[in-house]
C-alpha positions, 0 to 999 in steps of 0.5 A: 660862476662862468670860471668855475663851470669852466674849470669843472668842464675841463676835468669832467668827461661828458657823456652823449645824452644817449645811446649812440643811436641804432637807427640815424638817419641814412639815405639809399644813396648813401652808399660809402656809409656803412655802420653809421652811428650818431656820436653827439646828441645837442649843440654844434658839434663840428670839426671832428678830426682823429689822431694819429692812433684811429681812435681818438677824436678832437671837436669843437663845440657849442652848447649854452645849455652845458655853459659853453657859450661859444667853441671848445675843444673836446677829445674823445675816445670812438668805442668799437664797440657801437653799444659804448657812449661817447665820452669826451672831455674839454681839452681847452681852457674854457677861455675865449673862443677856440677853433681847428684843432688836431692831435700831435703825433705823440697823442698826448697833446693837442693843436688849436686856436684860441682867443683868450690872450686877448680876452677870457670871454667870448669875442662879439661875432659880428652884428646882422646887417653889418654887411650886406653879405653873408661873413664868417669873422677872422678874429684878430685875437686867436694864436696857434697853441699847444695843450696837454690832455688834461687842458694846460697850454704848454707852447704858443706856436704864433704870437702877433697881433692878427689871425693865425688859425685853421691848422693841421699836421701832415701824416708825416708827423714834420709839418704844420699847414695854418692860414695867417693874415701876418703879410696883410691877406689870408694865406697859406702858411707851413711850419715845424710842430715846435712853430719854427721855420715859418713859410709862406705857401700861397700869394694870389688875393684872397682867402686861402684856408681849411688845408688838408695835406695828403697821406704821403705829406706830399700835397696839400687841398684846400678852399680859396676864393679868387677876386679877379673883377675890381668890385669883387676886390674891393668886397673882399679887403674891405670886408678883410678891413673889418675882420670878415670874409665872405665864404659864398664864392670859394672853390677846391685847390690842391698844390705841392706841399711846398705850394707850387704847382698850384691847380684849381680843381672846382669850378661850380660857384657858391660855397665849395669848401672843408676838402680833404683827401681820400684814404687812396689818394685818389679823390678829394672829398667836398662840402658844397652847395653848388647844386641849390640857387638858395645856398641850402643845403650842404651836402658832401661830394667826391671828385678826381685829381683833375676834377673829373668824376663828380659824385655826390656822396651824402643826401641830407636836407640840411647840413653835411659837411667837415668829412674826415677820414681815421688815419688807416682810411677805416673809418670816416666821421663828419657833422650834420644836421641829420636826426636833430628832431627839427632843431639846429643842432649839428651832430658828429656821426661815424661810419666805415668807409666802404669805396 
């Protein structure tokens, strides 16, 4: 049953249970948000990222109610005209878990991480109590893969035992940026859209993912947590050992494509996480929760280069996070809580972009 939902998935367009919303949720201080509209209406809808055209989208999402019981990837179109639904398709398989996907620049194909070549199931997250500590899982099973629109993978990028995942294509349409655990800690890695010519881009212990690179293609942003004192270390391999990180203590980094030239540009504490660039390249824009002692909520944030100029750009109660910017820097779409009627459900929302 569960290979024929799939199947029926992958070929039958979704459609948003409602009209894209006329009144979502915006804040007076919401000042960069113009026009916001409301794409999805139910389940976890998160890492929206448009392709190259500034028209199409990919996501993930879960929705046990539709028979996806953990992330796929969907690709839709954003109508202009804000009165049009928001129709999407599943673009994956159905099988396993999938993560981080992105548009190839010929707009016909699509990136993402999977799982199902270990299993055609959802792997088993990590039980509560497990740890102590707060842990997002590195599944050892996902691979880098390349897939057509209508759902058939037509190139594995990575094929080894470990995490590879987590990647995107830099504007210039040559590169690819991905976190791997392939030297025995997650790093940085680069390579070529055909999975050729493999480099290594970061070496310090620790986490380093979720890399944007710059419109030129010339730098890239990223999250990385950094253990200096003995016991942080051996928190952080240990749980590496069992196939978790801990996201709690992560911090903004920007470097040279290449990775050289390295500089931290935040220093709050807490979950500083989901950078990226803005359209002018002048600013990063953020998701933390640095301002809360509980760790809730998360909002979204603006900061210079040098890390001067903190702003905060988004004012939600609950979630805000995986901000995103259309190719031409018209459009910014990002995930969150906001007009979920109480639920946990985590929606796609878009707006213009007004500096």
């Amino acid at each position: 049953m569960k290979k024929l939902l799939a199947a029926f998935l992958l070929v039958t367009p979704f459609f948003a249970q409602a009209q894209a919303s006329k009144d979502p949720v915006i804040y007076p201080n919401e000042k960069h948000f113009k026009n916001l509209r409301q794409l999805t209406f139910g389940g976890d809808n998160a890492e929206a990222y448009f392709g190259f055209d500034n028209e199409h989208v990919v996501f993930q999402r879960t929705s046990p109610k539709d028979g996806i019981e953990c992330d796929q990837i969907f690709y839709g179109n954003v109508k202009k005209n804000p009165n049009k639904k928001f129709e999407f398709k599943m673009v994956s398989t159905g099988k396993g878990r999938t993560t981080c996907s992105y548009l190839m620049p010929d707009k016909k194909h699509v990136l993402y991480a999977t799982t199902q070549y270990c299993s055609d199931t959802c792997p088993i997250p990590p039980k509560r109590g497990e740890t102590k500590h707060y842990a997002w899982p590195v599944y050892d099973s996902y691979e880098i893969v390349v897939a057509d629109l209508d759902g058939k993978i037509v190139k594995r990028l990575t094929d080894r035992a470990g995490y590879d995942a987590e990647a995107t294509i830099s504007p210039k349409g040559d590169k690819i940026v991905f976190t791997s655990d392939r030297n025995g800690d997650l790093d940085l890695y680069t390579m070529n859209l055909d999975g050729s010519d493999v480099r290594q881009i970061t070496h310090q212990l620790g986490y380093d993912g979720g890399a944007w690179f710059s419109r030129d293609g010339k730098k890239i942003v990223w999250r990385a947590s950094r253990p200096t004192k003995e016991e942080d270390v051996k928190l952080y391999k240990d749980l590496l050992a069992k196939g978790l990180v801990m996201p709690t203590q992560m911090e903004v980094f920007t470097a040279n494509a290449d990775g050289s030239d390295q500089k931290q540009i935040t220093e709050f504490g807490k979950a500083n996480w989901a950078p990226n660039f803005t359209p002018d390249g002048k600013h990063i824009i953020f998701a933390s929760n640095f301002e809360y002692e509980r760790g809730f909520p998360f909002n979204l944030y603006l900061i210079n280069l040098d890390g001067s100029g903190l702003q905060k750009i988004s004012h939600d109660g609950g979630f805000d996070a995986f901000p995103a910017f259309s190719p031409d820097g018209k459009k910014f779409i990002f995930s969150s809580n906001r007009n979920n009627g109480g639920t946990h459900d985590t929606n796609m929302f878009i707006c213009d972009w007004i500096d």
